[in-house]
C-alpha positions as CSV (number, residue, x, y, z in Angstrom):
1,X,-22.4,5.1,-48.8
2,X,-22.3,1.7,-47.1
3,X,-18.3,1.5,-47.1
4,X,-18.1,5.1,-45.5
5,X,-20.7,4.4,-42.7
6,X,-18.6,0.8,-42.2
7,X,-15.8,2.9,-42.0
8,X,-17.4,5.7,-39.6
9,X,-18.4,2.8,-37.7
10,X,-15.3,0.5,-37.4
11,X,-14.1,4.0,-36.5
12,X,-16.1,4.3,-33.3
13,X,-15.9,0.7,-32.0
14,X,-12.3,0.9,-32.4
15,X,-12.1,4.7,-30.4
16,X,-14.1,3.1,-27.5
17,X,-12.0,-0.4,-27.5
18,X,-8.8,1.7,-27.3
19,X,-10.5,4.5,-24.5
20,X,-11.7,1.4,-21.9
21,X,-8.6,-0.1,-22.0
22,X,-7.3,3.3,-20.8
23,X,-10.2,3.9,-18.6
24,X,-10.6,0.5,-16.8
25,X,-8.1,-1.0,-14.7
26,X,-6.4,-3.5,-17.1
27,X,-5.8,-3.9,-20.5
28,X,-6.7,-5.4,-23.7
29,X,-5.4,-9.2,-23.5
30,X,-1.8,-10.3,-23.6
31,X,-0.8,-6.6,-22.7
32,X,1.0,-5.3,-19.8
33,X,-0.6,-2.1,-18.1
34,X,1.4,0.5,-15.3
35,X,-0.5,3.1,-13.3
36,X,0.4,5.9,-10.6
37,X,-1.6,8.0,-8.9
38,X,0.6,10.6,-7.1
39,X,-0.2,13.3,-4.6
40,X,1.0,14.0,-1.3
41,X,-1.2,12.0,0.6
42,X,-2.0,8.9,-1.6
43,X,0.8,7.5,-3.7
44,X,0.5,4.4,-5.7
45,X,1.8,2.1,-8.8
46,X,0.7,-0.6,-10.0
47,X,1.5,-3.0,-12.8
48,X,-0.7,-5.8,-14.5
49,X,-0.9,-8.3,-17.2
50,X,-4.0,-9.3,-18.7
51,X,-3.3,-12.6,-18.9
52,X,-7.9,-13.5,-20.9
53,X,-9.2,-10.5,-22.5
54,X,-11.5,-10.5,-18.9
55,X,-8.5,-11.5,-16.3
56,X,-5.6,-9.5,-15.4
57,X,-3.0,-10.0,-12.5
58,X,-0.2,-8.1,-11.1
59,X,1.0,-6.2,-8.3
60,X,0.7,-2.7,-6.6
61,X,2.3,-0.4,-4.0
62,X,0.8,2.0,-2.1
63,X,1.2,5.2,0.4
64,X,-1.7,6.9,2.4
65,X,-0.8,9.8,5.2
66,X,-3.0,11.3,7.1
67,X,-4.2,15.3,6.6
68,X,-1.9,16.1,9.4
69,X,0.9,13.6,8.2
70,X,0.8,12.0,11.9
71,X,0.0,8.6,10.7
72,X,0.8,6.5,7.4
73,X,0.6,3.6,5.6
74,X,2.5,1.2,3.1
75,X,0.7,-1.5,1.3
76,X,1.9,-3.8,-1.1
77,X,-0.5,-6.2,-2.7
78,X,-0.8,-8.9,-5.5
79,X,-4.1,-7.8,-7.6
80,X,-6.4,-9.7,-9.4
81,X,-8.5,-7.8,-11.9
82,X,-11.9,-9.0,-13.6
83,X,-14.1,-7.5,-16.0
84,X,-17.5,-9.2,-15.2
85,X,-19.7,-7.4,-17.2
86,X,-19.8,-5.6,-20.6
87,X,-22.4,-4.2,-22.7
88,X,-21.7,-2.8,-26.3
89,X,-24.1,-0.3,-27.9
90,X,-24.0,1.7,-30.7
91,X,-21.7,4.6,-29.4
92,X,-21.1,3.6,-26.3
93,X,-19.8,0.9,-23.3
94,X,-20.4,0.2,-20.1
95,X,-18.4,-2.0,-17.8
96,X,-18.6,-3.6,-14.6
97,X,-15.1,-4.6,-12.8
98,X,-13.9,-6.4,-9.8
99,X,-10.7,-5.7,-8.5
100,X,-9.1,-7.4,-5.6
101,X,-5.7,-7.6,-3.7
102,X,-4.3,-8.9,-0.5
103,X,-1.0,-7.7,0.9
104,X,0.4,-6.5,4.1
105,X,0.5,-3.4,5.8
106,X,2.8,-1.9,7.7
107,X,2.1,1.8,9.4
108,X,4.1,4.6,11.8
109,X,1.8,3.8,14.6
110,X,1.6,0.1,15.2
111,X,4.2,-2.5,15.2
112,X,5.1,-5.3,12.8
113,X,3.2,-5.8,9.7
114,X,-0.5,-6.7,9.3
115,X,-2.5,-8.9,6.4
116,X,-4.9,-6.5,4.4
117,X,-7.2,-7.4,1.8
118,X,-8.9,-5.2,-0.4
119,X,-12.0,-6.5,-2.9
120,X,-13.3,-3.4,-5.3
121,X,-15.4,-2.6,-7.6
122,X,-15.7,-0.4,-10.6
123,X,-18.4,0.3,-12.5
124,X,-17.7,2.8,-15.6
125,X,-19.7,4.2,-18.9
126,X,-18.1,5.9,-21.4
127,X,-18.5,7.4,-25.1
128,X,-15.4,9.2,-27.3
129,X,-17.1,12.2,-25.8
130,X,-18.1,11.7,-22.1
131,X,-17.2,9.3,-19.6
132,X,-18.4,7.9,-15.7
133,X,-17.2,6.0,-13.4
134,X,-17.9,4.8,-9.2
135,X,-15.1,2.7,-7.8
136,X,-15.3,1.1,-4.3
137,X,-13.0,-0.5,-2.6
138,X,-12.4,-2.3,1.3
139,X,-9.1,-1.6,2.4
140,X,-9.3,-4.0,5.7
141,X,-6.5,-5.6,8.4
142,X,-7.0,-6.2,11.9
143,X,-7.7,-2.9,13.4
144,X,-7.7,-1.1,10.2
145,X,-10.6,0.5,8.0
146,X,-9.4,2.4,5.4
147,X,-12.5,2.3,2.6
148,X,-12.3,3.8,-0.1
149,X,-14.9,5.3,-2.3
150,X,-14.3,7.4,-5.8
151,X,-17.3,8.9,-8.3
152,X,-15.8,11.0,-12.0
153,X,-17.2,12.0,-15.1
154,X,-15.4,14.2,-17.8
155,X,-15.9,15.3,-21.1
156,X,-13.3,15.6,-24.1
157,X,-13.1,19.1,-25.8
158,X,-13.7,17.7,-29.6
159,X,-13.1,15.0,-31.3
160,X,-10.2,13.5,-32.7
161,X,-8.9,10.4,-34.6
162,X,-7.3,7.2,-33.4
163,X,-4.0,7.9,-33.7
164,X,-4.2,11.9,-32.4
165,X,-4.1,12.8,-28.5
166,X,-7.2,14.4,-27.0
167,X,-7.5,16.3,-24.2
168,X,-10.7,15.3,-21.5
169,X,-11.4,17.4,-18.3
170,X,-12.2,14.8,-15.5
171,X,-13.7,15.8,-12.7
172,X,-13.1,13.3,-9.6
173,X,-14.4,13.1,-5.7
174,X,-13.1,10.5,-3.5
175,X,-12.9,9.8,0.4
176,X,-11.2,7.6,2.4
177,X,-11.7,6.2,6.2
178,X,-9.7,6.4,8.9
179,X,-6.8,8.9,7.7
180,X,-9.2,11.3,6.8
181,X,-12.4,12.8,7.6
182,X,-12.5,14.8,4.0
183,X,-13.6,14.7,0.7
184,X,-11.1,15.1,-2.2
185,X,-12.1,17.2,-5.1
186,X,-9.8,17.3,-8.3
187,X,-10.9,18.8,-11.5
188,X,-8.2,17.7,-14.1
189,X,-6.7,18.1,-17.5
190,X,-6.4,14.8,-19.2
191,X,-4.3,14.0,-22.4
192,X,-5.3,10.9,-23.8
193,X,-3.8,8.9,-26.7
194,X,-4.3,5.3,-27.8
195,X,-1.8,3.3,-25.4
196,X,-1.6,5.7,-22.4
197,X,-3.3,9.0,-21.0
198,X,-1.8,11.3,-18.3
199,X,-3.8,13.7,-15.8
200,X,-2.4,16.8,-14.1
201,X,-5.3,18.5,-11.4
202,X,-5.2,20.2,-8.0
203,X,-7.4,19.6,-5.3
204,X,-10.0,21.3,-3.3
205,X,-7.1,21.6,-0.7
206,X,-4.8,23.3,-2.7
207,X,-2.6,20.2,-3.3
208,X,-0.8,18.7,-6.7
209,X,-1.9,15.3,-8.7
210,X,-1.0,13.6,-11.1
211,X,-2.3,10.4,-12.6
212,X,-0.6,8.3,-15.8
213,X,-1.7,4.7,-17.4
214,X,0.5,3.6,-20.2
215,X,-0.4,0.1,-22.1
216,X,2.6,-1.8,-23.9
């Protein structure tokens, strides 16, 4: 009895070690970790490297347009990512991130390039069977506001072991300032497996996106 409820419960701590890796915004240490997030009016990739099991560094691109595709902008960024705060419980895990970049900016309607800097922060619960997360980030340069402010939850459809994908629907709603006055709603499909997840949605205006994390 006591070496199957070890087992049930090694089982568990493992599952939610393996799904926060995939749900925060690095990985575990010593690991590399890529991101996109593609539709067509935000488009970015970023790569990291946890370099602690808390610390993470690395370096993203990025591509926001306007509704009416007047105005855009590209942003490339060296990040620093930091898990400040964790609490383990029985069956579950809550986190508390900062992430932070600086970068320029360059756009279609001014000249040159600009400095931007862009603190964040993330703060996320999850279980093998339900997860939420708020993200907030300052995307700033002289002239320039482009906030940025996400809330999702999700639930997975059953469960499954370690080493089996398992399918999640996420719901997400995010807004941004300045090249939008809209909010973004995405229900999505996600296929999650222990080193990487993918997500496939459309939006509440009709467009395509598609999210991927893989950890190596």
């Amino acid at each position: 009895m006591r070496r199957q409820l070890a087992k049930i419960t090694w089982g568990v701590i493992v599952s939610l070690v393996s799904f926060s890796a995939l749900c925060g915004p690095m990985g575990f240490k010593e690991s590399w970790m890529s991101m996109g997030d593609v539709s067509p009016n935000w488009q970015e990739v970023l790569v990291n490297y946890a370099f602690t099991a808390r610390d993470a560094a690395g370096a993203s691109a990025l591509v926001m347009r306007s509704d009416n595709g007047n105005k855009t902008r590209q942003f490339t960024e060296a990040t620093y990512t930091r898990l400040v705060r964790r609490w383990n419980m029985p069956e579950a895990q809550a986190n508390i991130w900062f992430i932070g970049g600086i970068g320029n900016t360059i756009g279609n309607d001014f000249s040159g390039s600009k400095t931007m800097v862009a603190p964040g922060i993330q703060v996320d619960y999850e279980t093998t069977r339900i997860y939420v997360a708020a993200t907030a980030r300052l995307y700033r340069a002289q002239g320039l506001n482009h906030d940025f402010a996400s809330a999702r939850a999700g639930f997975s459809f059953f469960e499954v072991d370690y080493d089996q994908t398992q399918p999640w629907f996420i719901l997400e709603v995010r807004r941004m300032r300045g090249l939008t006055d809209k909010t973004e709603v995405t229900p999505m499909l996600r296929l999650i497996h222990n080193r990487y997840f993918v997500e496939l949605g459309v939006n509440n205006t009709s467009q395509a996106r598609m999210n991927f994390m893989y950890i190596f």
